[in-house]
ZADO-1210 file (C-alpha; in nm, 4 decimals, padded with zeros to 6 digits):
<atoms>
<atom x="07.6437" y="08.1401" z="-00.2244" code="UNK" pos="1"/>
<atom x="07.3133" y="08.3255" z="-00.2385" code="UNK" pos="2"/>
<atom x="07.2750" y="08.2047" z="-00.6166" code="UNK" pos="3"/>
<atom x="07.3121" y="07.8783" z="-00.4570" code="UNK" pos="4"/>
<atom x="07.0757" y="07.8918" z="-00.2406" code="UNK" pos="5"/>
<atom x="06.8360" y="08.0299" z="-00.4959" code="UNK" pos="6"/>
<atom x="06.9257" y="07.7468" z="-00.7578" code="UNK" pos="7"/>
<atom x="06.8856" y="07.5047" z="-00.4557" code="UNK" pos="8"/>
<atom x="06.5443" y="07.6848" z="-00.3695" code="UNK" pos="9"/>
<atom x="06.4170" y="07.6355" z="-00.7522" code="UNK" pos="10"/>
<atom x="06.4885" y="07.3369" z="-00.7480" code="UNK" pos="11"/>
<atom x="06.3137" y="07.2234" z="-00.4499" code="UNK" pos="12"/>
<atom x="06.0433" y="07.4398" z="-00.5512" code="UNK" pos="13"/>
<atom x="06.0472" y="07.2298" z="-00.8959" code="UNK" pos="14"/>
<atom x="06.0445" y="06.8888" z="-00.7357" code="UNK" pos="15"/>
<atom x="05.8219" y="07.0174" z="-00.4865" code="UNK" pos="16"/>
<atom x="05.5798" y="07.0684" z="-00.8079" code="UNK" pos="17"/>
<atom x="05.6485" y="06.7230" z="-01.0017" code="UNK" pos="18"/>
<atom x="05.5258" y="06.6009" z="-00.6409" code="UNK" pos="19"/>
<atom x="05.2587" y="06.7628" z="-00.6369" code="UNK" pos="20"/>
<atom x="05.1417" y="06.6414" z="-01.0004" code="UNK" pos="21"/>
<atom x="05.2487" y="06.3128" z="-00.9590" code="UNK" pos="22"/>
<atom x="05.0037" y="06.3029" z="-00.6069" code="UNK" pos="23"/>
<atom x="04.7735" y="06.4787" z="-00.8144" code="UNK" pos="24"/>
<atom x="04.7282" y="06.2441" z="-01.0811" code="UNK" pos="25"/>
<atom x="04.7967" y="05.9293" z="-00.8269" code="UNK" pos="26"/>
<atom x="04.4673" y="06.0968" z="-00.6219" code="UNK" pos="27"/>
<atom x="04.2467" y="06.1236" z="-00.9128" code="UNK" pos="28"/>
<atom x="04.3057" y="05.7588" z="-01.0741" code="UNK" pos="29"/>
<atom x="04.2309" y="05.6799" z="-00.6832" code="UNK" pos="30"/>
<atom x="03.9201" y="05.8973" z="-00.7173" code="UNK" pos="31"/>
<atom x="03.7881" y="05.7354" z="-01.0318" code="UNK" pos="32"/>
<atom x="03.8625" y="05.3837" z="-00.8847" code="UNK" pos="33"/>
<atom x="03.6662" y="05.4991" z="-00.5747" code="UNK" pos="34"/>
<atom x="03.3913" y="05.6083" z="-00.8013" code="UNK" pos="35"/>
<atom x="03.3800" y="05.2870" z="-00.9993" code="UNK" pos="36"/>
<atom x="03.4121" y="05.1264" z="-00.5968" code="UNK" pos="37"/>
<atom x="03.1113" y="05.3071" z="-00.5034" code="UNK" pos="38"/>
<atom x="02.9020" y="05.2388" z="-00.8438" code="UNK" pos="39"/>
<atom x="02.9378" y="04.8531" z="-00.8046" code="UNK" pos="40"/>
<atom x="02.8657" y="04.9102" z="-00.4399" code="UNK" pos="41"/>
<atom x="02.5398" y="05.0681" z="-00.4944" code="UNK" pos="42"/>
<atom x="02.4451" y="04.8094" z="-00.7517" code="UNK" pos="43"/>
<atom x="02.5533" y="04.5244" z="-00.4711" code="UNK" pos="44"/>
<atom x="02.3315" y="04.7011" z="-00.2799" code="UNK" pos="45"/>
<atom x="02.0235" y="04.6983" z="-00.5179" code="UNK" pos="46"/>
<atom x="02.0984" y="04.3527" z="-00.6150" code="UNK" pos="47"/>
<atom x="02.1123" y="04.2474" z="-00.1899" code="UNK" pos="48"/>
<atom x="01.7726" y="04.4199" z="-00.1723" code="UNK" pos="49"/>
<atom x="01.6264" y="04.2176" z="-00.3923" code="UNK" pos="50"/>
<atom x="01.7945" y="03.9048" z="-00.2452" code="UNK" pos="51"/>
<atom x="01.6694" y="03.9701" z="00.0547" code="UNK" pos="52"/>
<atom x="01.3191" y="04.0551" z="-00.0724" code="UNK" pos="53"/>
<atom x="01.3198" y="03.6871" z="-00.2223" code="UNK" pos="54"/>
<atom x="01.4315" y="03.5582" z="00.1095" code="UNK" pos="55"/>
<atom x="01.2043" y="03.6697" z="00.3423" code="UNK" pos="56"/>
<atom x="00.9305" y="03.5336" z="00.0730" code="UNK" pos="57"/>
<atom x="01.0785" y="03.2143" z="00.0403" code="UNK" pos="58"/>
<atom x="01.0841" y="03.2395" z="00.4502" code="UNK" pos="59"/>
<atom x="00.7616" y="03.3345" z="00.4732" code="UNK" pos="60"/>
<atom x="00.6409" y="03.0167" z="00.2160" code="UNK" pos="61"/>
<atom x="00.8681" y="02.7760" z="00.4001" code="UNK" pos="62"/>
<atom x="00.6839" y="02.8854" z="00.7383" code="UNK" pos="63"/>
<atom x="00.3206" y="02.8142" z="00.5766" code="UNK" pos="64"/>
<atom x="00.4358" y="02.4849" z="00.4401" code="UNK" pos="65"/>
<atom x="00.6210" y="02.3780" z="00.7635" code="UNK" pos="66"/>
<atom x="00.2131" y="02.4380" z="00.9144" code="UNK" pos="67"/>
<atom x="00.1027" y="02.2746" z="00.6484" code="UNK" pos="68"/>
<atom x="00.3258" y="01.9883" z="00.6722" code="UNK" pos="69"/>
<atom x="00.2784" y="01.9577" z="01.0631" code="UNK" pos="70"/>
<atom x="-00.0825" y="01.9305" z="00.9770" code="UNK" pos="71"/>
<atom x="-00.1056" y="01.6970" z="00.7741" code="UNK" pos="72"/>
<atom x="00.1925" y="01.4718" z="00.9677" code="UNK" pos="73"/>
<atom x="-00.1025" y="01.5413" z="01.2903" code="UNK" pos="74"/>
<atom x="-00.3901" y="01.3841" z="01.0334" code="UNK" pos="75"/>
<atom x="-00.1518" y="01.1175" z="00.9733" code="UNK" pos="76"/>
<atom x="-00.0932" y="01.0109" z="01.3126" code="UNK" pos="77"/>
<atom x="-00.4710" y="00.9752" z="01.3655" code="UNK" pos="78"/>
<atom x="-00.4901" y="00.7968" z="01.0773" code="UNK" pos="79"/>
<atom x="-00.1780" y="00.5564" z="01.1935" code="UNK" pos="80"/>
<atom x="-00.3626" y="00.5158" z="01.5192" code="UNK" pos="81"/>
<atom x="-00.7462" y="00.4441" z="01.3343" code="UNK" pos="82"/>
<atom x="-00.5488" y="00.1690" z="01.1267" code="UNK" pos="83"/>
<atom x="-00.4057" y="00.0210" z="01.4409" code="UNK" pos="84"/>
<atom x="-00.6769" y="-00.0114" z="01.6242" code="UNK" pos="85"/>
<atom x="-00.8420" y="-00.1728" z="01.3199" code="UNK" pos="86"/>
<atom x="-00.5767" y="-00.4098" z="01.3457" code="UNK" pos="87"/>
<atom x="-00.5947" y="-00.4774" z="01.6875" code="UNK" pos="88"/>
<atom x="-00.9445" y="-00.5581" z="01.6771" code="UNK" pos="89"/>
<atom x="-00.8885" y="-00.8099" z="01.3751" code="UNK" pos="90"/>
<atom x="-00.6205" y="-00.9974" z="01.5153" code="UNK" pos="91"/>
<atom x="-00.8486" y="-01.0180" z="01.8571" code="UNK" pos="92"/>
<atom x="-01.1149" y="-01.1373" z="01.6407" code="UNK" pos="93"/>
<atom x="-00.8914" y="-01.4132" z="01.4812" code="UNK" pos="94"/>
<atom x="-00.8013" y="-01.4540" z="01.8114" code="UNK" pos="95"/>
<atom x="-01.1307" y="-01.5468" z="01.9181" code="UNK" pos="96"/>
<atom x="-01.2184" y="-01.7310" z="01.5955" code="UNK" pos="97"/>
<atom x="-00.9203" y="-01.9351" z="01.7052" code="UNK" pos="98"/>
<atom x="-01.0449" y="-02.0430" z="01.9730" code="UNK" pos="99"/>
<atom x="-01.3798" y="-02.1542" z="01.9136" code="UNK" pos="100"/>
<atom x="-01.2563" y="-02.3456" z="01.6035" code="UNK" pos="101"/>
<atom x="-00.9832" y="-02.5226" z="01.8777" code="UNK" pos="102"/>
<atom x="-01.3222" y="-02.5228" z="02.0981" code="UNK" pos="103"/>
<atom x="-01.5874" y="-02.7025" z="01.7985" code="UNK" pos="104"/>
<atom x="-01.2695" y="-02.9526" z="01.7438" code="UNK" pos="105"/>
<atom x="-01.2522" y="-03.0394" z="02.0766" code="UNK" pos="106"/>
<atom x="-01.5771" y="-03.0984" z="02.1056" code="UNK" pos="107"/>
<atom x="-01.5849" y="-03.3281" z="01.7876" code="UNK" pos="108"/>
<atom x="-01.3224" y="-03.5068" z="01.9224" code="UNK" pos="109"/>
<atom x="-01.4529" y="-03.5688" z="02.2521" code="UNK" pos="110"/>
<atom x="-01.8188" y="-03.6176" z="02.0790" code="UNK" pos="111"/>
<atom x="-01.7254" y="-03.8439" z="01.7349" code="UNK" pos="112"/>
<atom x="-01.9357" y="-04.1584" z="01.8346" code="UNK" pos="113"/>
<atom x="-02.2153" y="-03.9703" z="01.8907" code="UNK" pos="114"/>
<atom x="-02.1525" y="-03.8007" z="01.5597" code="UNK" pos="115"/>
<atom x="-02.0994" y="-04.0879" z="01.3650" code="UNK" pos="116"/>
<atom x="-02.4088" y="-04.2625" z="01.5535" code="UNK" pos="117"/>
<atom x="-02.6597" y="-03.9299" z="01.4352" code="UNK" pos="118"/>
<atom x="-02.5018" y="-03.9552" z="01.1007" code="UNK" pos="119"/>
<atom x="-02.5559" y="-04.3239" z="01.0699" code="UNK" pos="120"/>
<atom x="-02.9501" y="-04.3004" z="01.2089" code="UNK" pos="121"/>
<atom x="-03.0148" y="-04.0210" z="00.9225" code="UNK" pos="122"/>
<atom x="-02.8644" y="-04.1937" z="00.6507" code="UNK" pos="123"/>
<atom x="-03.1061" y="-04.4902" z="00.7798" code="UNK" pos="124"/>
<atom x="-03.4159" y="-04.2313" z="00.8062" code="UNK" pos="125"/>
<atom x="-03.3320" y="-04.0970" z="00.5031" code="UNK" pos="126"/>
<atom x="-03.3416" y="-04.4352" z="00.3240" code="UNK" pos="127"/>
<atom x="-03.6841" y="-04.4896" z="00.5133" code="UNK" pos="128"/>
<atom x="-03.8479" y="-04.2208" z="00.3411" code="UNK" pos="129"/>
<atom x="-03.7053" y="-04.2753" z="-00.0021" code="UNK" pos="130"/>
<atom x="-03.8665" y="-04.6319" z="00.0208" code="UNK" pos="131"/>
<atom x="-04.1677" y="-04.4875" z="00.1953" code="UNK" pos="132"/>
<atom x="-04.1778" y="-04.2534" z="-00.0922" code="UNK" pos="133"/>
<atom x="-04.1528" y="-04.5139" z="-00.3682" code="UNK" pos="134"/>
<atom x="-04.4148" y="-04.7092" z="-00.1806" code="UNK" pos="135"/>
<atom x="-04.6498" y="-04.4256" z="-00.2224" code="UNK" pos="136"/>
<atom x="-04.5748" y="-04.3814" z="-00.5791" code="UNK" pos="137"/>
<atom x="-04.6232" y="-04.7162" z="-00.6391" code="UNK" pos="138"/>
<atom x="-04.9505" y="-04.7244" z="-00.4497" code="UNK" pos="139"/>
<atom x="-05.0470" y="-04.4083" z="-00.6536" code="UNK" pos="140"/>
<atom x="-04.9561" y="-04.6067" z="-01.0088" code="UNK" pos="141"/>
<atom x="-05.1761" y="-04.8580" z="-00.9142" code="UNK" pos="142"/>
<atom x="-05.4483" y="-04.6977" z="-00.7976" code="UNK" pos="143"/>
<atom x="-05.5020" y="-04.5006" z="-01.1223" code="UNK" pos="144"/>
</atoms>
């Protein structure tokens, strides 16, 4: 029973060292998957770095065109208002053309006799001093 116990002992002691490879082995293909792990890790790393390098610039540009942009949009809105006070003052302006062009029609209407009557009297005087005119010629032919 001893020599069983011994066999039993060897053999526990032999399984016990199959274990103790098989851990082995199982630890160090962990250990170079951990290394490989850690590699792409540190090249994440260097890579997020740089990302956020190129962020903070493109942060910093989108900050100085954002001024830029609220500047020129502040320009703008003068320039909006210039315009529309330029318009306002035109269509007050056609406003008042308006009305003196209602007012001068008005007053034609209300003064056409008389109109026609001055037009009629210069036609008249006009005719008067072409004949006047062709009198003097005349006078002039003669004379010489």
């Amino acid at each position: 029973m001893v020599e069983l116990l011994y066999v039993s002992a060897i053999i526990v002691a032999i399984a016990f060292l199959i274990l103790v490879i098989f851990v082995s082995k199982t630890l160090r293909s962990v250990q170079g998957t951990l290394d490989q792990v850690a590699g792409t890790l540190g090249s994440i790393e260097k890579q997020m770095q740089g990302i956020t390098s190129e962020t903070e610039q493109i942060l910093h540009k989108t900050n100085v065109l954002m001024d830029d942009i609220q500047d020129k949009s502040q320009q703008l809105n003068t320039v909006v208002t210039a315009v529309k006070d330029v318009g306002t003052s035109i269509q007050g302006f056609n406003h008042s053309v308006s009305r003196l062009s209602n007012n001068v029609a008005q007053q034609l209407d209300h003064n056409q006799d008389k109109v026609s009557q001055v037009v009629q009297w210069s036609n008249v005087a006009m005719e008067l001093v072409d004949k006047w005119n062709e009198r003097k010629k005349k006078n002039q032919i003669n004379k010489v």
